[in-house]
N, C-alpha and C positions, 0 to 999 in steps of 0.2 A: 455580606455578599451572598448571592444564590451558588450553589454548585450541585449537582447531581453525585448522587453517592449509592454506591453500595455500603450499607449499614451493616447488612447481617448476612450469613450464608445462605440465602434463600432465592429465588426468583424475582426477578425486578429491581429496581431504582428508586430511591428516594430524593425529591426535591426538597435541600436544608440550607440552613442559614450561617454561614461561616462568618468566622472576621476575615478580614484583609489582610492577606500574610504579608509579612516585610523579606525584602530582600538581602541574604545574607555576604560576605565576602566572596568576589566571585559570582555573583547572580543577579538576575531582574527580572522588576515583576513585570508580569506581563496584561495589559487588560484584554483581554479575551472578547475578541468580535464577530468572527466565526469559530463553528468545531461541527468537524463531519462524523457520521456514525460510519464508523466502518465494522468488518467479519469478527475482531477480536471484543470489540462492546457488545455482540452480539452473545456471543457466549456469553459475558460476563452477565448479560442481561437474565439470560437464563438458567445461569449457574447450572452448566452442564459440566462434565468430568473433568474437562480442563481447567476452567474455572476453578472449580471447587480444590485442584489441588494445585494452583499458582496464586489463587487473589486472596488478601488478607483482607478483610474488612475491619476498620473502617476505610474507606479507600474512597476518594473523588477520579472518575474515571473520565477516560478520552484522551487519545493522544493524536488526532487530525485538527489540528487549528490554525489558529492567527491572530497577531491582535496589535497593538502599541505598546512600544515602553514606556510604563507608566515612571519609574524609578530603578535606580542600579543602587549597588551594594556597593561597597568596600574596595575599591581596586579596578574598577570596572571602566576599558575605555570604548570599549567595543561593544553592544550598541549602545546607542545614545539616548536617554530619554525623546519621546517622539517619532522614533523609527519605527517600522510600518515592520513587522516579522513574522515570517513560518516557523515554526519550531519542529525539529530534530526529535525525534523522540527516545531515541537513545543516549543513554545518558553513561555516559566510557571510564572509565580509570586512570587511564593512561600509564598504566604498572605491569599489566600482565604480559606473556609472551605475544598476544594477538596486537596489544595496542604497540608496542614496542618495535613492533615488524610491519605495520603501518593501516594494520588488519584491523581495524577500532572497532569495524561493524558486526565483527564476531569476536569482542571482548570478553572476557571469561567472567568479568562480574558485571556486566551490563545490569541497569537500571532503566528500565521504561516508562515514561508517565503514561500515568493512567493502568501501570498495573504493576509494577512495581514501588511508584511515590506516586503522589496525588498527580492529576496529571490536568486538561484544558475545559471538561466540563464543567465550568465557573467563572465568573466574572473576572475574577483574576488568579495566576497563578504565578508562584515562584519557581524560576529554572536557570538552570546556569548560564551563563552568557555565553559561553561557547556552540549553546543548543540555540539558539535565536541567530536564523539566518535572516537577512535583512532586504527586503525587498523594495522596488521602484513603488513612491506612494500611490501611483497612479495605477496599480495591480488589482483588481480587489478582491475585498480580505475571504470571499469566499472561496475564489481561484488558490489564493495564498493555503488557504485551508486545507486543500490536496495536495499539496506538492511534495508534502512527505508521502503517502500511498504513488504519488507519481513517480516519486524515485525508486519505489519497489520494479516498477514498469521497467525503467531506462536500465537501473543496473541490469535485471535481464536480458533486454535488447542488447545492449553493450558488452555484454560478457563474453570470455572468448575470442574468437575472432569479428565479432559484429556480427549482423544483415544487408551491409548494403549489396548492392547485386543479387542476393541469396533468396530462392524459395523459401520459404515460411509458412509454419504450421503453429496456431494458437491454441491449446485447449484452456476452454474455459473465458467465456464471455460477463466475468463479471468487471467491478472497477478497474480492478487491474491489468486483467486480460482485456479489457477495451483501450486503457492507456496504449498497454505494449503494442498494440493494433494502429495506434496514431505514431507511436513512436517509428514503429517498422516503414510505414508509408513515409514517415519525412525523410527516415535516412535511405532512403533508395531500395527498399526490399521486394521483391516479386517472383513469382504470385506469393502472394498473401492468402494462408485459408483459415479462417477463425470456425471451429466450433464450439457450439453449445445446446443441450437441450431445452433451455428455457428460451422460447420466441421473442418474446418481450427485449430480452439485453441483447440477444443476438442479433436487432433490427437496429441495438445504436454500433455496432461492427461495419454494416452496409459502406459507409462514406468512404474505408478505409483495407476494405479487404477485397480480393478479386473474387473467392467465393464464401458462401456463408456453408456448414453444415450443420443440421440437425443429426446426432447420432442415434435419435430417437425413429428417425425418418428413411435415413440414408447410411450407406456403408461407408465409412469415414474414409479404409483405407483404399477403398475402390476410388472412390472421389481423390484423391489425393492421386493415385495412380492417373485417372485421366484426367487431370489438372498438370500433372507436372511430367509424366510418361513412366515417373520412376519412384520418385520420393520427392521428400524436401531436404535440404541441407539444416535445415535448422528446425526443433523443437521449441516452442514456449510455451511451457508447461502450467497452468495457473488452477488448475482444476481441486488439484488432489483427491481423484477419481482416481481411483484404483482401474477401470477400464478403462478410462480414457488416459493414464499414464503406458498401460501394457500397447494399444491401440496408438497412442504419441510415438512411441519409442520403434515400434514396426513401420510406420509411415518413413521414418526415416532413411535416408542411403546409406551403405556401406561408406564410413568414416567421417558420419554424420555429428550433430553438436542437439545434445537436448540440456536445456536452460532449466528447472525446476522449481519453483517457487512453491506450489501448491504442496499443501501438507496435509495425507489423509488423516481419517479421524483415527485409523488404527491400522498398526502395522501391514504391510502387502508383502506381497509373495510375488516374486519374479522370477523370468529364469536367467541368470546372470550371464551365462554363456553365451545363450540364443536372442537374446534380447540386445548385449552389450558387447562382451567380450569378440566374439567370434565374427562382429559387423565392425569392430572397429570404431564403435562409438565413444566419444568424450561425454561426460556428464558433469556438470555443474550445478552444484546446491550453493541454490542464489538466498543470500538473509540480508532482509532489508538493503541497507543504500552504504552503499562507500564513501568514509566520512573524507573528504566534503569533494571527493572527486564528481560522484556522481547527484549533489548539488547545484554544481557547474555546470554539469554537462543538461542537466533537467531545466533549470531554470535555464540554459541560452535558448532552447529550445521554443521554453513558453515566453520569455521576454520577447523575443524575437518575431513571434508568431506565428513560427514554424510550426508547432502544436497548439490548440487552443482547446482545454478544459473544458468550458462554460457546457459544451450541450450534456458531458454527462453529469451534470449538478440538474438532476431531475425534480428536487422538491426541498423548499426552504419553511420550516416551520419556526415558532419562535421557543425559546428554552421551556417555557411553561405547558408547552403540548410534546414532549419530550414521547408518552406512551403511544400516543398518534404516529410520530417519527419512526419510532421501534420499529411496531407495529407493520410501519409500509417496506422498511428495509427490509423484516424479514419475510412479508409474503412474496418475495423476487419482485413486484412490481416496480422498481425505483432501483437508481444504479448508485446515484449519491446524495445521499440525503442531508441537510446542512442544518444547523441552529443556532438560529441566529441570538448570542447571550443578550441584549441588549432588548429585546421585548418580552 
């Protein structure tokens, strides 16, 4: 089979030739029909610092996909050969304090495909069956393919006390921060203000926000003041911009909720008091998706129609133009880029 791999510690991906792994007790393989390039293949792509001190090489990366069970292992009743699945990309214990207390998604030995075990950029992989969420066949498998980065979205929407009724503030207009932006609109949230300075993703925000800002442009927190008279009741943080996290967190009212997902590249300095303490804010550090709450809650959304994916799947290339792919994620021009194993 083909799978894309980081071989060495170096810059880039190599396209190699594996065998067909077998499914062990507990798992199944999976044939792999889409897999999205999301921020963490990015790094890996360019073995930057992070990279360099989490990825082992040899390693088969990607963990945004979908595909069919081709076969299950040993014990296996759930899914069933032929079922249409997103995969989880967290791979849990279920021993430690976190899993125990029902906290899976911040498991103390978590395992990640695609950067901890081999992970969907490949024709096929092996994963446990418990990570194979199972989808309506009539889905397709490129929608399927987000729906884990979607659940990054929901769990932030949903955390806390919600959005609905509530003003809302997005930073950061990338895949995620545009999900949380369709998320907010279906559950009843307004106004809605997404910013970003890149124009490009900020114009797929439009369909879903009351106003757009450029903080390149405009005074974020000025806007935000004559949009809502005061603040916003709610934060979503997707940036990890250190200005635009200090800029998120003032926009807010006194006894306000900021949601945090974005991660800088390097430690920030805040002021704890005047920023948080002293306003009465709640903060939430959001990691990944709540096993399998916020599966449920993602997928009624998109089954339902209530959300619908597809505009931000901007560019499907086939696994053999992979550097092309790279390429256009990382010059911002593209929000989600898909490839498809199968040409």
């Amino acid at each position: 089979m083909r799978a894309l791999a980081k071989l060495a510690p170096e810059e880039g991906l190599t396209l190699v030739d594996r065998p067909v792994p077998e499914p062990g007790p507990g798992e199944v393989l999976v044939r792999v029909e889409a897999a999205s390039i999301c921020g963490t293949d990015l790094h890996i792509w360019k073995w930057d610092a992070w990279a360099r001190g989490r990825i082992r090489p040899p390693l088969v990366t990607g963990h945004e996909f979908s595909g069919v069970v081709e076969a299950v292992g040993p014990g296996v009743k759930c899914p069933q050969v032929g079922d249409h699945v997103s995969l989880e990309s967290h791979v849990v214990c279920h021993a430690c304090p976190a899993c125990r207390t029902g906290n899976y998604h911040v498991c103390l030995n978590t395992k990640i495909l695609g950067v901890d075990r081999d992970g969907g950029f490949a024709e096929y992989v092996v994963v446990p069956a418990e990570n194979a969420w199972v989808n309506p066949k009539d889905l397709p498998f490129e929608v399927a393919a987000i729906l884990e980065p979607f659940g990054n979205a929901v769990h932030t929407v949903y955390a806390g006390s919600g959005v609905s009724g509530k003003s809302v503030l997005i930073t950061g207009a990338g895949p995620i921060g545009l999900m949380a932006a369709m998320v907010a609109r279906a559950s009843g949230a307004g106004p809605i203000l997404v910013s970003d300075p890149n124009p490009y993703r900020l114009a797929f925000a439009k369909p879903y926000a009351d106003r757009l800002i450029n903080p390149l442009e405009e005074d974020l927190l000025e806007v935000v003041r004559e949009v809502t008279g005061s603040g916003v009741e709610v934060l979503l943080e997707f940036s990890g911009n250190e200005s635009a996290i200090h800029q998120g967190l003032m926009a807010l009212i006194p006894g306000g909720e900021a949601r945090i997902l974005g991660i800088p590249s390097d430690p920030i300095r805040f002021d704890l008091a005047g920023e948080l303490v002293m306003r009465g804010i709640t903060a939430f550090g959001i990691a990944g998706r709540r096993l399998w709450q916020t599966w449920m809650q993602g997928t009624a959304l998109v089954y339902s129609g209530r959300v619908d994916l597809s505009p931000l799947i901007t560019h499907r290339l086939p696994l053999s133009r992979y550097q092309e792919a790279f390429q256009l994620l990382a010059s911002g021009q593209a929000v989600k880029v898909i490839l498809d194993l199968k040409a």
